[in-house]
MITI-576955 format. One record per residue: residue number from 1; residue in one letter; x, y, z of N, C-alpha, C, O, CB in turn. Coordinates in steps of 0.02 Angstrom, whole numbers, plus 50000, padded with zeros to 5 digits. Each point is the difference from the previous one (the first is absolute). Glycine has a CB too. Example, Ala and Ser with C-alpha at 12.3 -4.5 7.8 and 13.67 -1.06 7.14 Angstrom:
% MITI-576955
  num  residu    n_X    n_Y    n_Z   ca_X   ca_Y   ca_Z    c_X    c_Y    c_Z    o_X    o_Y    o_Z   cb_X   cb_Y   cb_Z
    1       A  50660  49716  50390  49955  50059  50000  50045  50060  50000  50052  49999  50033  49853  49942  50029
    2       S  50077  50112  49902  50042  50059  50003  49961  50055  50037  50025  50055  50008  50034  49913  49884
% end
This chain:
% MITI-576955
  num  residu    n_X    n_Y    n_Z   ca_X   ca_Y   ca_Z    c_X    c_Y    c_Z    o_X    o_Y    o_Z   cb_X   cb_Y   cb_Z
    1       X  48805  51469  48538  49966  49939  50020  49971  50011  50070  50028  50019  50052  50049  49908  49877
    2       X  49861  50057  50057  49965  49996  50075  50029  49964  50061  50024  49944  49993  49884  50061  49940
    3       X  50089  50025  50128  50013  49950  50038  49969  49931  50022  50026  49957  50036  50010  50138  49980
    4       X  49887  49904  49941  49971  49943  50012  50014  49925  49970  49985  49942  50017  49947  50150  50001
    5       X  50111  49943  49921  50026  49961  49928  50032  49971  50029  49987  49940  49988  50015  50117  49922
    6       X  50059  49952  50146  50054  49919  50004  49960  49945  50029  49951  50006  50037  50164  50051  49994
    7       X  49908  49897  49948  49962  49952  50012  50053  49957  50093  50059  49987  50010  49883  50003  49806
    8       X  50018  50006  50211  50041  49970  50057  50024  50048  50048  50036  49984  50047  49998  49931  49880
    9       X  49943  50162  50057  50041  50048  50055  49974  50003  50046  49949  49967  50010  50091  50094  49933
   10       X  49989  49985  50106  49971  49996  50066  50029  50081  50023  50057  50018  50012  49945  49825  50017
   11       X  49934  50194  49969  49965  50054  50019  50029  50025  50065  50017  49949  50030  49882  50011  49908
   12       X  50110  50076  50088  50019  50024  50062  49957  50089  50002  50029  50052  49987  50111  49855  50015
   13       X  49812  50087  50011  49963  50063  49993  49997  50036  50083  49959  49976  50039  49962  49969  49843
   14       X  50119  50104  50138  50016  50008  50076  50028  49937  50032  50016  49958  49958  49890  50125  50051
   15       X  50104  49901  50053  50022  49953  50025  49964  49910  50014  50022  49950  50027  50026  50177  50009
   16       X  49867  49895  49919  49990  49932  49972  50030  49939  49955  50056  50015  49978  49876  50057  50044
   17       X  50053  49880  49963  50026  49959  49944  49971  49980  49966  49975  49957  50036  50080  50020  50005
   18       X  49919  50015  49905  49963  49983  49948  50025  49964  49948  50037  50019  49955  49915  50063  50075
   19       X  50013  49839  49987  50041  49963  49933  49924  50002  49938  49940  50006  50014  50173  49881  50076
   20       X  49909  50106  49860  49948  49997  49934  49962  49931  50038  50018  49962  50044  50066  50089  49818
   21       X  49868  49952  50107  49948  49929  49980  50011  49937  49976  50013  49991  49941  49936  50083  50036
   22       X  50048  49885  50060  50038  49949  49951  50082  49989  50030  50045  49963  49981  49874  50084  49902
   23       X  50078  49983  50149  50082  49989  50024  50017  49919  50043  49977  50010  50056  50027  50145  49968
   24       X  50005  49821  49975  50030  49929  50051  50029  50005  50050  50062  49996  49995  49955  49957  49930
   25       X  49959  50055  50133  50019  50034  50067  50039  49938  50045  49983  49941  50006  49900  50152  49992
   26       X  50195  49952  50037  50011  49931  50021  50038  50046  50059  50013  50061  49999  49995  49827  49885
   27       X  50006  50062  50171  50023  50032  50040  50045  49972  50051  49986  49940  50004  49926  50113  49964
   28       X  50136  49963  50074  50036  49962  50031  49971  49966  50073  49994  50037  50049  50090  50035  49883
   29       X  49901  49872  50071  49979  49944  50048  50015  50027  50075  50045  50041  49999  49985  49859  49909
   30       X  49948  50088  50145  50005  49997  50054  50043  49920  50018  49978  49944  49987  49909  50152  50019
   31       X  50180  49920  50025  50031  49960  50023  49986  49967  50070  49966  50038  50035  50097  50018  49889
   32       X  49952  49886  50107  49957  49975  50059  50079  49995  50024  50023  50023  50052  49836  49903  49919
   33       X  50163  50052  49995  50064  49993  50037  50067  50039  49989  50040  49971  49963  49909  49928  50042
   34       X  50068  50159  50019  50023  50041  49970  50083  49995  50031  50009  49984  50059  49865  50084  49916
   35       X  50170  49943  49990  50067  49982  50019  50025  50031  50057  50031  49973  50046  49988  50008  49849
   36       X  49959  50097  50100  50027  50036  50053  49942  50034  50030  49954  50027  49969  50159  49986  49980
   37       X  49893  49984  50118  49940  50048  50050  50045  50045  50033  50045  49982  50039  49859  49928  49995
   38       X  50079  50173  49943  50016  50039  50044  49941  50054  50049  49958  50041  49981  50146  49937  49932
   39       X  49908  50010  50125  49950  50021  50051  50021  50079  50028  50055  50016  50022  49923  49846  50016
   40       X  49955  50185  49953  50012  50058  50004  49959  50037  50076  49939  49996  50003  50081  49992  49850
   41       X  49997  50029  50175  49964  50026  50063  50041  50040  50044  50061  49999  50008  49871  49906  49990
   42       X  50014  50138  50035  50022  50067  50036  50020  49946  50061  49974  49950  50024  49937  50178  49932
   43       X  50164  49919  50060  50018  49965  50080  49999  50065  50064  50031  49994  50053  50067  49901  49880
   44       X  49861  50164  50051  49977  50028  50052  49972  50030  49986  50013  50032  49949  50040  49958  50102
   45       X  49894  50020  49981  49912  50021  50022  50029  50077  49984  50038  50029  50039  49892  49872  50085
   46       X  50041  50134  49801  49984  50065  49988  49981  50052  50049  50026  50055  49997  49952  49891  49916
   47       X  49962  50034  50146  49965  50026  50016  50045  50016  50088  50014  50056  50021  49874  49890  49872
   48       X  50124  50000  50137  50035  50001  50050  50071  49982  50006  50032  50024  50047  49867  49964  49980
   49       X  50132  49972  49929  50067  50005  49995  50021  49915  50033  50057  49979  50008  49953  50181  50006
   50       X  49944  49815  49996  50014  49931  50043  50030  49948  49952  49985  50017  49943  49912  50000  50140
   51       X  50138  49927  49919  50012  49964  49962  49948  49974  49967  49944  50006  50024  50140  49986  50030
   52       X  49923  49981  49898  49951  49911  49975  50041  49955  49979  49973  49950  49978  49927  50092  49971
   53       X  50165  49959  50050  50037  49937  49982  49964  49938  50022  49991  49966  49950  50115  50095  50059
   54       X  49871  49913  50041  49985  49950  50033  49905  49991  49983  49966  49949  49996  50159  50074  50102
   55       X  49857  50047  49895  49921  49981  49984  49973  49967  49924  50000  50024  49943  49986  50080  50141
   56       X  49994  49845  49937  49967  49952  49932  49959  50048  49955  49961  50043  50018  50019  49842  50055
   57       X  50041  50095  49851  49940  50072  49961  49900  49956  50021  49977  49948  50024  50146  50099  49808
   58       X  49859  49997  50147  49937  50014  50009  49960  49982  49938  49940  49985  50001  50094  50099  50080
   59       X  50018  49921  49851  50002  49982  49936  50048  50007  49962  50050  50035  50010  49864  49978  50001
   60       X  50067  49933  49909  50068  50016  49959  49973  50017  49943  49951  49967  49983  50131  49957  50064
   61       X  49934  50117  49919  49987  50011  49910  50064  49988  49975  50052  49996  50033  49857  50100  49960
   62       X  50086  49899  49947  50042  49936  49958  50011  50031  49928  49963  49986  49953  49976  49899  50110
   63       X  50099  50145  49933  50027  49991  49916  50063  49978  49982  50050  49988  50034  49889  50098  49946
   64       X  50053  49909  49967  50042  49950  49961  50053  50031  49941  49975  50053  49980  49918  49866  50043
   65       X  50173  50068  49940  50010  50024  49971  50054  49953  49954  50054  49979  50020  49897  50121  50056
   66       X  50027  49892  49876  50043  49918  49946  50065  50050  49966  50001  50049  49963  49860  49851  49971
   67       X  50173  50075  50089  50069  50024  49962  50043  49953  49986  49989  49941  50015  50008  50152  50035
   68       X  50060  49929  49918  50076  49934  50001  50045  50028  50005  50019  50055  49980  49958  49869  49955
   69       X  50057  50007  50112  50047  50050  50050  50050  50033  49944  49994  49992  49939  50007  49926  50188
   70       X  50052  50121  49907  50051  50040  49944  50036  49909  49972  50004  49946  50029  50041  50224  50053
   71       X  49977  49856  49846  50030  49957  49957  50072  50006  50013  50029  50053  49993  49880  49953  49925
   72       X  50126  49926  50106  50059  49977  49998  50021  49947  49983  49962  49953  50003  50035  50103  50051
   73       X  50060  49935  49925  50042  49953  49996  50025  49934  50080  50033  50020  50048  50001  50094  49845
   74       X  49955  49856  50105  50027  49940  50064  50025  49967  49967  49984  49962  49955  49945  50024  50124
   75       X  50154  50043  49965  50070  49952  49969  50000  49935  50069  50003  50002  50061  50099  50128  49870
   76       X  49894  49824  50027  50022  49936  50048  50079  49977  49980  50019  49983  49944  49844  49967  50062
   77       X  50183  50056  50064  50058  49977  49974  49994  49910  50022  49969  49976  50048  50106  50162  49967
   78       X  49952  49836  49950  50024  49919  50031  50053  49986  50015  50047  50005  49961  49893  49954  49988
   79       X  50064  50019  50111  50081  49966  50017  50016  49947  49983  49958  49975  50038  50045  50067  50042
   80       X  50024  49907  49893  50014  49920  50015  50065  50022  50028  50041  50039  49975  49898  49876  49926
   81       X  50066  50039  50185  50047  49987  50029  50026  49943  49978  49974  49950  49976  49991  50110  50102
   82       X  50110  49957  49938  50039  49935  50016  50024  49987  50067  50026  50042  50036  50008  49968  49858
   83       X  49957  49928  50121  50011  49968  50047  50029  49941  50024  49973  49948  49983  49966  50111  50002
   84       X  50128  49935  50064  50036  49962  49986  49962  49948  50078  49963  50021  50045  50159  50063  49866
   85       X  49899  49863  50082  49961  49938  50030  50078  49988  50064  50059  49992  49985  49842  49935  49872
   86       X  50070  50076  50210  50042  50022  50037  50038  49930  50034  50044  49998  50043  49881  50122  49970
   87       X  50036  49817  49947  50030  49932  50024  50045  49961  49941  50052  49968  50010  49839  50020  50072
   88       X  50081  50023  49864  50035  49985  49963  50040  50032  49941  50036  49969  49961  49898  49968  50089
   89       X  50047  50165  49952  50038  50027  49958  49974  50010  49928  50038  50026  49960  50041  49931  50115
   90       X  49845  50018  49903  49989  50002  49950  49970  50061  49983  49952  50020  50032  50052  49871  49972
   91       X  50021  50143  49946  49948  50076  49983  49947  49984  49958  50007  49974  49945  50084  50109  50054
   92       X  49838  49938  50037  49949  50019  49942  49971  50079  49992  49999  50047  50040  49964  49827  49981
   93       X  50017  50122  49919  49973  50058  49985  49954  49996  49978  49989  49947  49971  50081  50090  50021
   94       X  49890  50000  50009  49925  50027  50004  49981  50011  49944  50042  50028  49964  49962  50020  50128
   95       X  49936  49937  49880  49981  50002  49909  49979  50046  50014  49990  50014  50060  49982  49891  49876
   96       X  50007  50150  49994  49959  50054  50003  49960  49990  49960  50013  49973  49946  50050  50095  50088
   97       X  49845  49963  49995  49945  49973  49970  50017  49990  49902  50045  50022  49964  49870  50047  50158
   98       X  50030  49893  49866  50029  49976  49917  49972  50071  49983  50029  50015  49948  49959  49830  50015
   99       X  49968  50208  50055  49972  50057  49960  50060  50052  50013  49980  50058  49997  49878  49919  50019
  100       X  50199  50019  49996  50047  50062  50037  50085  49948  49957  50051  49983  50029  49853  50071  50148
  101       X  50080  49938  49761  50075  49992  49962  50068  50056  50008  50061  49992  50005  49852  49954  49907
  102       X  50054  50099  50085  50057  50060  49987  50001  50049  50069  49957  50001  50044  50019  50003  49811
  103       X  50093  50039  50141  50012  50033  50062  49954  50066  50006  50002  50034  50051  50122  49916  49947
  104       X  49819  50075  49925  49962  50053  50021  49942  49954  49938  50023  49972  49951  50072  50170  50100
  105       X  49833  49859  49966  49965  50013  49964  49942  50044  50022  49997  50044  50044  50051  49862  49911
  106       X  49899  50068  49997  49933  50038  50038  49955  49919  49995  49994  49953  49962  50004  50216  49984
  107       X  49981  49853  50113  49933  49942  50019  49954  49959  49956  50006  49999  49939  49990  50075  50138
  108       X  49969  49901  49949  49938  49966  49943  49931  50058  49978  49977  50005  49943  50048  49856  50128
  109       X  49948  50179  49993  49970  50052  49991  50015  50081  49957  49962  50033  49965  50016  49889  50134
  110       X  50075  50086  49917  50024  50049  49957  50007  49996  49917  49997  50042  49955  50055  49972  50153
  111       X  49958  49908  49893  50013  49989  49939  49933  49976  49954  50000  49998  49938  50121  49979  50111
  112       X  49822  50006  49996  49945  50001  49996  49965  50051  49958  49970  49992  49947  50052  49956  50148
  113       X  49994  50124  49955  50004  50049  49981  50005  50019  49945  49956  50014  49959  50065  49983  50118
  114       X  50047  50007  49918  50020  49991  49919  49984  49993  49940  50012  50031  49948  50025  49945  50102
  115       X  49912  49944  49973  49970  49984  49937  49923  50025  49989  49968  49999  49947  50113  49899  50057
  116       X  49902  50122  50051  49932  50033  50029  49998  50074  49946  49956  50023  49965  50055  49925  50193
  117       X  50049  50071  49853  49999  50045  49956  50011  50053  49947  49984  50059  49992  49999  49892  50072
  118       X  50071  49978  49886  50015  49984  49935  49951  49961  49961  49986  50016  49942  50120  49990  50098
  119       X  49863  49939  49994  49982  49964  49974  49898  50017  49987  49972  50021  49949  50165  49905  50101
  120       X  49829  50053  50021  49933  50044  50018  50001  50066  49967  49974  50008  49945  50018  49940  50169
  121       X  50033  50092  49914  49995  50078  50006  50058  50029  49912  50018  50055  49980  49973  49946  50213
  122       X  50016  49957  49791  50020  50024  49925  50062  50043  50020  50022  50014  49944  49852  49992  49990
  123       X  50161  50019  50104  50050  50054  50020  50076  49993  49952  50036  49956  50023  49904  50039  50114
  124       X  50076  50024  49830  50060  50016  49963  50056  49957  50071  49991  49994  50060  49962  50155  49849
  125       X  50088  49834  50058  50058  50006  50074  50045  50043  50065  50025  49990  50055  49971  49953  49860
  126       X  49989  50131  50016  50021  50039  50035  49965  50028  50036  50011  50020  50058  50050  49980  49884
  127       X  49895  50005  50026  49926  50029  50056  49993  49942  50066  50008  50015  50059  49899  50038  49820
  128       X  50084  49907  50105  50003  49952  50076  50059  49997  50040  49994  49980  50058  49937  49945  49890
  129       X  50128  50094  50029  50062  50032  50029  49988  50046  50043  50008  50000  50061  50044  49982  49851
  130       X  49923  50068  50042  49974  50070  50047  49959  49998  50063  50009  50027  50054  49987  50020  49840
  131       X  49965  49920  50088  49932  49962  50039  50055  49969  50087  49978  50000  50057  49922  49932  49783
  132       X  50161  50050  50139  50004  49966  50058  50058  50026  50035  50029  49978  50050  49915  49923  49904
  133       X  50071  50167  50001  50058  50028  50044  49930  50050  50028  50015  50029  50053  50141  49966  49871
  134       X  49796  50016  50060  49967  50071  50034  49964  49970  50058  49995  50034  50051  49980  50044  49836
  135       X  49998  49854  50111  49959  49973  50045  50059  49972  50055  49978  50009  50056  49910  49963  49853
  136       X  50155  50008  50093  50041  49941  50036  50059  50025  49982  50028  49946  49990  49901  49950  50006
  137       X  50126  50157  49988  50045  50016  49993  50064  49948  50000  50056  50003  50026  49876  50091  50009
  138       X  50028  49847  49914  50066  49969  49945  49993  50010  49931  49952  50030  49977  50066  49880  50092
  139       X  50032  50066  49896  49993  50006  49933  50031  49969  49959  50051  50012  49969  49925  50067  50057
  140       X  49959  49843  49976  50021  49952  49953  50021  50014  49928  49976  50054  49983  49956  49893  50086
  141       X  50107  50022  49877  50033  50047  49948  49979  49940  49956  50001  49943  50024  50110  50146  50026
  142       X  49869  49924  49881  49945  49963  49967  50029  49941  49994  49954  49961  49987  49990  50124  49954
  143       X  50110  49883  50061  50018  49930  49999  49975  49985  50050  49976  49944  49991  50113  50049  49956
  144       X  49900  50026  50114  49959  49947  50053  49941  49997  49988  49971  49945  50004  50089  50072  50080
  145       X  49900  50053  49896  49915  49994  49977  49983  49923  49933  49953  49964  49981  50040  50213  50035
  146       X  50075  49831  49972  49998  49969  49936  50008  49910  50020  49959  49961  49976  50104  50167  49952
  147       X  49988  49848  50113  50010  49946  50014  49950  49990  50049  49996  49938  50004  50117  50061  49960
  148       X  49825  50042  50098  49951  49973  50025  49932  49994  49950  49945  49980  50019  50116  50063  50090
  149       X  49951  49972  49846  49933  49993  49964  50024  49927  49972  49975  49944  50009  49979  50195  49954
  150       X  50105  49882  49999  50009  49908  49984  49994  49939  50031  49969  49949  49983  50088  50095  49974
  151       X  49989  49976  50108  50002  49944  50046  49913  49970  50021  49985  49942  50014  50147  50119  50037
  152       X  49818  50005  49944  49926  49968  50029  49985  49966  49919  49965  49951  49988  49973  50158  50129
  153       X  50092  49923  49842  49961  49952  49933  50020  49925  50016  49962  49956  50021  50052  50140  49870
  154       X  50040  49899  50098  50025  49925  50023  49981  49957  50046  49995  49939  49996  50077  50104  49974
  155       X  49913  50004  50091  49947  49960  50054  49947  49975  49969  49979  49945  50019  50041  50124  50070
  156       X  49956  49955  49870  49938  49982  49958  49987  49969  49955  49943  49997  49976  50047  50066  50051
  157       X  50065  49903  49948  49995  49952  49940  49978  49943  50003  49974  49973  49952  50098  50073  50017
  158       X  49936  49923  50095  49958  49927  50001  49920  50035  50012  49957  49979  49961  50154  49922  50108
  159       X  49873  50137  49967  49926  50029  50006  49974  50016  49941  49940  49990  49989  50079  50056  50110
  160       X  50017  49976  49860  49977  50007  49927  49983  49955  49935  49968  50005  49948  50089  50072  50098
  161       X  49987  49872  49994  50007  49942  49953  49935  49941  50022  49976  49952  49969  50175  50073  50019
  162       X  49838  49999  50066  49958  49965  50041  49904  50028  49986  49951  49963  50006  50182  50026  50091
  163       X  49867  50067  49890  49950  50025  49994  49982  49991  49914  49944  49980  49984  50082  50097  50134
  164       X  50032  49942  49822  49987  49969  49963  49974  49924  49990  49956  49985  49959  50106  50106  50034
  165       X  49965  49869  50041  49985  49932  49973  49920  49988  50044  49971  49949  49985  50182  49999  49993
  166       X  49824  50082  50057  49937  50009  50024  49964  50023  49948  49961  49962  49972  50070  50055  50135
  167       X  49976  50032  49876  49960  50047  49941  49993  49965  49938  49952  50010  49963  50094  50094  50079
  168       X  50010  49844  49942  49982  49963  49939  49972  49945  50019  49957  49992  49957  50123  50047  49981
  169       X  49917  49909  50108  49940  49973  50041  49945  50011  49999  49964  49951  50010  50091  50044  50040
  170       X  49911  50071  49939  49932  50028  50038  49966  49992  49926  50024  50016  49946  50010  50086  50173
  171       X  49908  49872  49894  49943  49985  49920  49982  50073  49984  49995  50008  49939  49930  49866  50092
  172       X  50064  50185  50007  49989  50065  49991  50031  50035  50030  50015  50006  50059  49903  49977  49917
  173       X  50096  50051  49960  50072  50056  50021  49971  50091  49993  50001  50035  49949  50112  49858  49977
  174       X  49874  50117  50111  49969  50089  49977  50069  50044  50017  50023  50016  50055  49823  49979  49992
  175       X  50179  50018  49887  50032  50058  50009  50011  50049  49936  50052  50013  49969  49999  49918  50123
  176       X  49873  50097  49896  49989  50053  49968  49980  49994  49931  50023  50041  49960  50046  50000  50115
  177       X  49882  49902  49899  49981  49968  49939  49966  50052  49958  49999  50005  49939  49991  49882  50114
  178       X  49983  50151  49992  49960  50078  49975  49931  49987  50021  49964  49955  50022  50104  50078  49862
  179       X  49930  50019  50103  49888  50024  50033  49957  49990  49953  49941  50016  50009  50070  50091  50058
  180       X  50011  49861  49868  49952  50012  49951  49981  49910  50009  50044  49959  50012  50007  50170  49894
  181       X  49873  49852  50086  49992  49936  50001  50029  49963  49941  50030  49948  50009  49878  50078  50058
  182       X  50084  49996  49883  50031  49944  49928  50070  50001  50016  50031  49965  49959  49890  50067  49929
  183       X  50118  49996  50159  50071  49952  50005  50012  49963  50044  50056  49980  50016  49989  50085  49944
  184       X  49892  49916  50071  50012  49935  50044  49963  49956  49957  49943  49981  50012  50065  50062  50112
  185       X  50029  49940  49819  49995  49925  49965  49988  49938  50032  49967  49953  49979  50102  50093  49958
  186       X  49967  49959  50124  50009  49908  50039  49999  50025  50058  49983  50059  50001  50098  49858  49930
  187       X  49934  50055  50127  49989  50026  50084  50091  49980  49990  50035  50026  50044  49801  49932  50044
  188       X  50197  50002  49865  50081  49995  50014  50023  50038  49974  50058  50007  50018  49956  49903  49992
  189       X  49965  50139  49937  50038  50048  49966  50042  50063  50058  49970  50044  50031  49930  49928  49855
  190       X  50179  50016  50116  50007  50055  50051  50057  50006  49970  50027  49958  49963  49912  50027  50148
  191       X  50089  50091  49912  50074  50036  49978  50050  49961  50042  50000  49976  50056  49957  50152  49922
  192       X  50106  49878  49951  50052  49967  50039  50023  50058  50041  50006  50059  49982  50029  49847  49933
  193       X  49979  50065  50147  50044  50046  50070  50086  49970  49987  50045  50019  50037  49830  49976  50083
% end
């Protein structure tokens, strides 16, 4: 097969780049506000040896470089104190947020995660297991992949129930009657969802 035949490749002929014809060119944005500025400059004169710490540049050139930062885990521990009331002796104690029931879990994001990619991303369990001991060195064990996918279904049941009863509301329903004109009989004819 020719090299001209793939469709979508991209040519590297010597240290040029060459995308095919037709390609959809995209590229990463110039940031205005960029998180971190590190500033690079000589602090003594090549030529004579004098400082420039103190001399203002003359100019700046500017590049840029989009990355993410290294991937970790952020353990937040919570305390609830107890505290005893120094006039009258009464102890209170301290609630712990309603998202933090148990003495270890994982977060709302992680578990996010989770469903990001079991659920989106199609990933087996164990494969998204893998996925999160190699990226973030834990290793959720498929009953948790398993109880955060549920737990977001359940978040979702009034939203679901809610969007249905919209959808049977609506005088036109398009969801996939077909392309051919003779099966749009009526403008109400629509598939049950």
């Amino acid at each position: 097969m020719a090299s001209n035949d793939l469709r979508g490749s991209v040519k590297r002929p010597g240290n040029v780049l060459v995308v095919k014809k037709g390609h959809e060119g995209r590229t990463i944005e110039w940031c205005e506000t960029p998180d971190i500025i590190q500033t690079h400059r000589a602090d003594v004169c090549e030529e004579c040896g004098s400082s420039l710490v103190l001399v203002p540049a003359s100019s700046v050139q500017k590049r840029q470089v989009h990355d993410i930062p290294p991937l970790r885990i952020v353990v937040t521990e919570h305390h609830a104190e107890t505290v005893v009331c120094p006039h009258c002796g009464r102890i209170h104690e301290g609630s712990f947020p309603e998202e933090v029931p148990a003495h270890l879990q994982y977060g709302y994001n992680i578990r996010a995660l989770m469903v990001y990619f079991c659920i989106y991303q199609l990933l087996p369990y164990e494969r998204s297991a893998e996925i999160f001991t190699d990226l973030f060195g834990c290793s959720p064990v498929k009953a948790t992949l398993m109880q955060s996918v549920s737990a977001c279904a359940a978040n979702l049941d009034s939203f679901e129930e809610e969007v249905k009863h919209l959808l049977q509301g609506a005088p036109v329903l398009h969801a996939g009657v077909g392309g051919n004109p003779a099966d749009r009989v009526s403008r109400r004819t629509c598939q049950t969802i």
